[in-house]
N, C-alpha and C positions, 0 to 999 in steps of 0.2 A: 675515617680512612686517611687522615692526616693534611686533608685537601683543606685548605681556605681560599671558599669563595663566599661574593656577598649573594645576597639574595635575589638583586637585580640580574647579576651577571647570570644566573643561573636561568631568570627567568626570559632572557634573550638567548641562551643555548635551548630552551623546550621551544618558542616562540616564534621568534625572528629567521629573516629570511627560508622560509619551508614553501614559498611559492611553487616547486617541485612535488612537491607533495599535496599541494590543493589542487592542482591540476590533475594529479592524478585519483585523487578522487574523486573526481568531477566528472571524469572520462567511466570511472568504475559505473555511475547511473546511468550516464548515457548509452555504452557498451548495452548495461545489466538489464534494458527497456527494450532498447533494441533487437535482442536475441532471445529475451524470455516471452511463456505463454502466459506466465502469471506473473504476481506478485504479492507477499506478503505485505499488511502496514499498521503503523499502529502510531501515538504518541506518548507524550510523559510531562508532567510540572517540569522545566528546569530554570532556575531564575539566572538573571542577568545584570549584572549591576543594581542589585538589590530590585529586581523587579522581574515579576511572573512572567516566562515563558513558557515555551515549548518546544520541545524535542520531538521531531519526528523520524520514524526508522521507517526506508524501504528497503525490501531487499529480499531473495528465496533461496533456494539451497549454495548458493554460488555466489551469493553476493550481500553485503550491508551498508548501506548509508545514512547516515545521519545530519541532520541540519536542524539547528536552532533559531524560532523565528517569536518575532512575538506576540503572532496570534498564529489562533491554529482552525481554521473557515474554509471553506472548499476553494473560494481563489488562493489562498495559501498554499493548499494543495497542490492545485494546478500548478502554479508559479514554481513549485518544488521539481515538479515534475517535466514542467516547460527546461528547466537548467539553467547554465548562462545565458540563454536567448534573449532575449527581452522583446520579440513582435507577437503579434494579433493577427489572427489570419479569419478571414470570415467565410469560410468554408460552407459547402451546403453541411458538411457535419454539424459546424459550429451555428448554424440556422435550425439544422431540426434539434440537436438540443434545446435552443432554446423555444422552440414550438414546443417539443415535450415538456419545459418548466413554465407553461402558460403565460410566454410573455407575449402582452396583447397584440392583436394581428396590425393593430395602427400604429405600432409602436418597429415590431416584428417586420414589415412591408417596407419600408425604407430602406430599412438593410439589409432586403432582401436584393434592392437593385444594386449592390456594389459587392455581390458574389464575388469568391477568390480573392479579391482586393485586402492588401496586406500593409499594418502596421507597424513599422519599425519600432515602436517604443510606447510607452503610457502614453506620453502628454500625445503623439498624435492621435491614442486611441479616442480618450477623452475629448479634445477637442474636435474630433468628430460627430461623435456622440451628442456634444453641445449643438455642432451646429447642425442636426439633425431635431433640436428639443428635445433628447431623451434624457432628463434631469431628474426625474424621480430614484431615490436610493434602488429601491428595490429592481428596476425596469436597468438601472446602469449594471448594475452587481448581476441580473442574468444575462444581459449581453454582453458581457464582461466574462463572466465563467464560460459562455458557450465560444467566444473568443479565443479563450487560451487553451482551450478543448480545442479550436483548430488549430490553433500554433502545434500542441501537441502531435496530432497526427500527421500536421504537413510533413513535420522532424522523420518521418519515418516510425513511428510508435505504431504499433498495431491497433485497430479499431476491438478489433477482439481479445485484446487483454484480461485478462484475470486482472482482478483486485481484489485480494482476502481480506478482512478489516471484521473486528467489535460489530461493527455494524453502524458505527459513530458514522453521520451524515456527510462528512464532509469527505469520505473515502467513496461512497456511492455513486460509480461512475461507471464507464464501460459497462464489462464483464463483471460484477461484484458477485461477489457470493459471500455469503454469512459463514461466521466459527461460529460452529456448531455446540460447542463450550460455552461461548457470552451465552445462545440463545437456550442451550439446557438451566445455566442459570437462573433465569428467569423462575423456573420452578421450582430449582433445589432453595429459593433464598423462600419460596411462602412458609408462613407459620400457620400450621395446621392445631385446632383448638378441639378435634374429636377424632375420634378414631377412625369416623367413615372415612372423613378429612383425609386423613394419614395414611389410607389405604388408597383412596384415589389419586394420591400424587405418588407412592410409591408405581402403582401399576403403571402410572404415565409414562413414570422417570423407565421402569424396565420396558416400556415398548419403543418409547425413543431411543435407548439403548441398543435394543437387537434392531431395531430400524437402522441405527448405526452402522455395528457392525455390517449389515448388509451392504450398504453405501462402501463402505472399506472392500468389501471382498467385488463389489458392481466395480472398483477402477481397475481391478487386475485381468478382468473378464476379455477375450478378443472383442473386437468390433460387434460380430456380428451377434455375438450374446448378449453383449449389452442392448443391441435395439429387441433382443425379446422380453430383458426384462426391465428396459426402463417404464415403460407402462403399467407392467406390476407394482413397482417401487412408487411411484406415484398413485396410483390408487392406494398403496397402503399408507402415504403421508397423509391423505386427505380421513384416512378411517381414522386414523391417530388425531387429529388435529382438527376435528370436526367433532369428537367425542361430548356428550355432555354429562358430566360428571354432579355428585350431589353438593359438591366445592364451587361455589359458584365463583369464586376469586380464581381459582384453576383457570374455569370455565372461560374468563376474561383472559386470560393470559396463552392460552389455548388457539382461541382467534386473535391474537394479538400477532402469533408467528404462524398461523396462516396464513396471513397476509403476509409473511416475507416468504410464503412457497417459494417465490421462483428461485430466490436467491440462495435458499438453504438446499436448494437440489439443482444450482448451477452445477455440480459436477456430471448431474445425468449429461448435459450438453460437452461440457471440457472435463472428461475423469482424471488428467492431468493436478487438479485444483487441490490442495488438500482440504482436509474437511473442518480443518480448524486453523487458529491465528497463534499457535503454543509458540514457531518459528520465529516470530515477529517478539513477542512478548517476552520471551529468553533475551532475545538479541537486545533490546531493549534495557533487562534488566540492569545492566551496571549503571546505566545512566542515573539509576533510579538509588543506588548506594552509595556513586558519588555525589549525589545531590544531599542526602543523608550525611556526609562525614563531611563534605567542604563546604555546603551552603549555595555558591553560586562562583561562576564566572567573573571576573571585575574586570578583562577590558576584551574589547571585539575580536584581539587578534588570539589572546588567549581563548576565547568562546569558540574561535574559529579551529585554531590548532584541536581544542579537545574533541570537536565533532568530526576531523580530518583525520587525525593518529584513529580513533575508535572505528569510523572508514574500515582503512587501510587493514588494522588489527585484526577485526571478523571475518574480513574478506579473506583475508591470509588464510585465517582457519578454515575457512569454508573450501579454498579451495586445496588447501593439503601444505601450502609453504608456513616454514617456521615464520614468524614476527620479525623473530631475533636475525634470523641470515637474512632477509629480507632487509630489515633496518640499515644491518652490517654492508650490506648490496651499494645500497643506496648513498649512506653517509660515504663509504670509501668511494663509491663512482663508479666501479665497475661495471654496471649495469648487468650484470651475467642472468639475472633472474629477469623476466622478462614484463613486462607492463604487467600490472591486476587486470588492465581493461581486455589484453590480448587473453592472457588467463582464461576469462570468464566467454571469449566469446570460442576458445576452445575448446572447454566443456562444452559449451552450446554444440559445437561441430559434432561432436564426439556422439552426444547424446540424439542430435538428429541422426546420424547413421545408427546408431542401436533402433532406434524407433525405427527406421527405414527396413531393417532388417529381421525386428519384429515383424512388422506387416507383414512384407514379402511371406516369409514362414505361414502368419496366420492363413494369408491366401491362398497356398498351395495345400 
């Protein structure tokens, strides 16, 4: 284009001073947590100064965020999800979590007398912890996670969240519910060595299927149909997934996702949910072809910018604004196009009055 510039310069016009822009998408999770029933998530390899991270994407019809860390464990999670915060809240939430993750009751009864009591930061978490004796890795990391589990809800987050996910451990929180995809999986990948074989995972795979479809056509049902036929739908997951077939590696794999019943029929409870993570996993994908063509990130603020523009970017899409006018918006000052974060908590309004006015109808 007949432009001479060097390549530094170039890299402080994408870079430098975008403080505007990280703030706002920082507002887009917070907003996007605040107003939703659910939430897509997922992550990806992305290295970092020649070194293995990880990209994580939340985000559902309305919304995409991205953040780069370099691990990826359920406090990590949390921490994502906590935002700019940085306290620990020791909530009875943040107590019965960790009675549900068996942390011992002499460990557990200590902190249980400093209920509500709130954390401004790591070091005081920890140094509390210490002078309580709880120095065991494992017994710190669940009072730790059930910790930022109440940070999270003090914030305002809903206890009844949706969380779609793989099914990877470290999203299994709240409301979870399984993609239905990862966990068909599981079947389509066995190697069948006989024909009986080959017959028994075909019939599996088409009863999970129409099982499916059923679940799809159960979230459009009114209220009151759904409560006649979520107990049908549940007796029929249990005739599928109790089945024993002549595959005895099926057979394994069969009880393997009956033990995630609850999760893979979380929609009987929130039909809101979708039944798979495809949302998450799209949204995802570029990260995964720029990691393909340029390798990695080489300094913070560049890591930072590329997980903030990619932000911004999806969210545009999702909610109907060009990139480009939006960019345009933004670099000239005008402001005429109005927050992502207001954006997204408009939809929200929008979409409570449709449901509101569902109802009503269904009721009369």
């Amino acid at each position: 284009w007949g432009i001479d510039i060097s390549v530094g310069q170039l890299n402080r016009i994408l870079v430098s001073d975008k403080e505007l822009y990280h703030v706002e998408k920082r507002d887009i999770l917070k907003v996007g947590l605040m107003v939703s029933s659910y939430i897509n998530t997922d992550d990806t390899g992305a290295r970092h100064q020649g070194v293995n991270s990880y990209c994580t994407h939340i985000g559902n019809e309305w919304f995409a965020w991205f953040e780069t860390t370099p691990r990826k464990n359920r406090i990590n999670f949390l921490e994502l999800l906590r935002g700019e915060r940085t306290n620990y809240v020791l909530s009875s939430e943040a107590l019965t979590y960790m009675s549900e993750h068996k942390l011992p009751q002499s460990v557990w009864l200590p902190l249980s007398f400093s209920i509500n009591r709130v954390f401004q930061n790591q070091e005081q978490w920890l140094a509390y912890l210490k002078e309580l004796g709880i120095e065991k890795k494992s017994h710190v990391k669940t009072a730790t996670e059930g910790a930022l589990l109440g940070a999270i809800l003090a914030s305002g987050v809903s206890s009844d969240l949706g969380i779609v996910s793989d099914g990877a451990g470290q999203f299994r929180l709240l409301e979870h519910g399984l993609c239905w995809v990862h966990a068909e999986r599981l079947i389509n990948k066995l190697i069948s060595f006989t024909r009986a074989q080959r017959l028994a995972v075909e019939t599996i795979q088409g009863e999970i299927w129409d099982f499916y479809q059923d679940l799809k056509a159960y979230k459009k049902l009114t209220f009151n149909q759904q409560q006649q036929e979520k107990a049908k739908l549940e007796q029929r997951f249990d005739q599928i997934f109790t089945t024993n077939t002549s595959f005895e590696t099926l057979n394994q794999v069969l009880v393997r996702l009956n033990r995630r019943k609850r999760e893979l029929l979380k929609v009987l409870d929130k039909p809101e949910l979708p039944l798979h993570n495809n949302a998450s996993e799209q949204d995802i994908r570029e990260f995964v072809t720029k990691r393909k063509i340029s390798g990695s990130t080489r300094s913070d603020e560049g890591r930072r910018c590329r997980d903030t523009f990619a932000s911004l970017k999806k969210t545009c899409r999702k909610l109907g604004v060009s990139f480009w006018d939006y960019l345009t918006d933004r670099v000239g000052g005008t402001n005429l196009i109005p927050t992502l974060g207001e954006l997204i908590a408009q939809k929200a309004a929008s979409r409570l009055g449709e449901l509101t006015e569902t109802v009503s109808v269904s009721l009369v």
